[in-house]
C-alpha positions as CSV (number, residue, x, y, z in Angstrom):
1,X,0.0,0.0,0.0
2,X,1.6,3.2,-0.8
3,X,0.9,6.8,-0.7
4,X,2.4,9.8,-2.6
5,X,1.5,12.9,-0.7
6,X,1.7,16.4,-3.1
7,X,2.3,19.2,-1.7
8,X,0.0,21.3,-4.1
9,X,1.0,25.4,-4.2
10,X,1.3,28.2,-6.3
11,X,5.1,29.6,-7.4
12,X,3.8,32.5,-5.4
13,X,3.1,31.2,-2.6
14,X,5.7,28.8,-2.2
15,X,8.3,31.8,-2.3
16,X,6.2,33.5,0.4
17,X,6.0,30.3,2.6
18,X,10.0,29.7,2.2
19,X,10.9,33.4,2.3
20,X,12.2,34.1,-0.5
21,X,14.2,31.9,-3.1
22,X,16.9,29.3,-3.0
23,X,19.6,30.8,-4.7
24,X,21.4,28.3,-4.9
25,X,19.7,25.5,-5.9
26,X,19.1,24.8,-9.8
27,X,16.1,23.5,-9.1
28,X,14.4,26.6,-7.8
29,X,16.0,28.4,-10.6
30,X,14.6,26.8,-13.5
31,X,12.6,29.0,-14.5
32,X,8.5,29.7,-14.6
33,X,7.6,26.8,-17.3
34,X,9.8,23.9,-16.2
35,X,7.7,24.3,-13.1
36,X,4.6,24.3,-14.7
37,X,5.5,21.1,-17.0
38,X,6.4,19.5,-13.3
39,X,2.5,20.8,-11.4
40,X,0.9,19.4,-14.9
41,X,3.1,16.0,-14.5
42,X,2.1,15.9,-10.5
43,X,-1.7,16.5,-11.2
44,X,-2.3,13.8,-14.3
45,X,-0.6,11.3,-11.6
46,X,-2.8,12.2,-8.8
47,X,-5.7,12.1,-11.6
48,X,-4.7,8.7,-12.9
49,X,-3.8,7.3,-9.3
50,X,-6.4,8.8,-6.9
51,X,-6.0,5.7,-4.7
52,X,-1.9,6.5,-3.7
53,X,-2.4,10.2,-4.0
54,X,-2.7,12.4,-1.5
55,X,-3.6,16.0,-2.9
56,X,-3.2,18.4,-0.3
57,X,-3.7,21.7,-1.0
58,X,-0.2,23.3,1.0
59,X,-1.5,26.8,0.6
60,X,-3.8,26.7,3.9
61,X,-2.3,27.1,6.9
62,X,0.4,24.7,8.2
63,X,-1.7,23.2,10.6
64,X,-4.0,22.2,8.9
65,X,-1.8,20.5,6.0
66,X,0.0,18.5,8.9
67,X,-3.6,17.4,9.9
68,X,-4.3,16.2,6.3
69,X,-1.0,14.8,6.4
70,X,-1.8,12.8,9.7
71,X,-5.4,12.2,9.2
72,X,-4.4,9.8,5.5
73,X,-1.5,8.3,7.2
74,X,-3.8,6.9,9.7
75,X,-6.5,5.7,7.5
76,X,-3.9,3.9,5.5
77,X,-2.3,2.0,8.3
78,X,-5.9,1.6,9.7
79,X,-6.9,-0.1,6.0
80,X,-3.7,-2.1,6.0
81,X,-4.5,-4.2,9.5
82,X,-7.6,-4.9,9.1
């Protein structure tokens, strides 16, 4: 039983959350469409796998992302002993 969680934000607000960029990591630095070629990739996987994918929308407050985070962790180790 496995389980992908995404971590679903805007560039935005990603850079707000982190406080600023990562200069130094290429990543970060590639540029507006390589990271919209990557959210595309991540939502026709969640799409096509809705049973290991987690969608969590990590623009609400932190809180309540852990509690997402927490609350499907559970109900997969509660699926797997029964």
């Amino acid at each position: 039983m496995k389980l992908t969680i995404y971590l679903k934000i805007g560039q935005d607000k990603a850079f707000i959350r982190k406080g600023g960029a990562d200069k130094d990591d290429a990543i970060e630095q590639s540029g507006d469409e390589f990271h919209e070629r990557i959210r595309v990739g991540f939502d026709t996987l969640a799409k096509e796998n809705p049973e290991r994918f987690l969608v969590v929308d990590s623009s609400l407050p932190i809180a309540e992302v852990f509690g997402q985070i927490v609350a499907a962790f559970e109900k997969k180790f509660e699926q797997k002993n029964k």
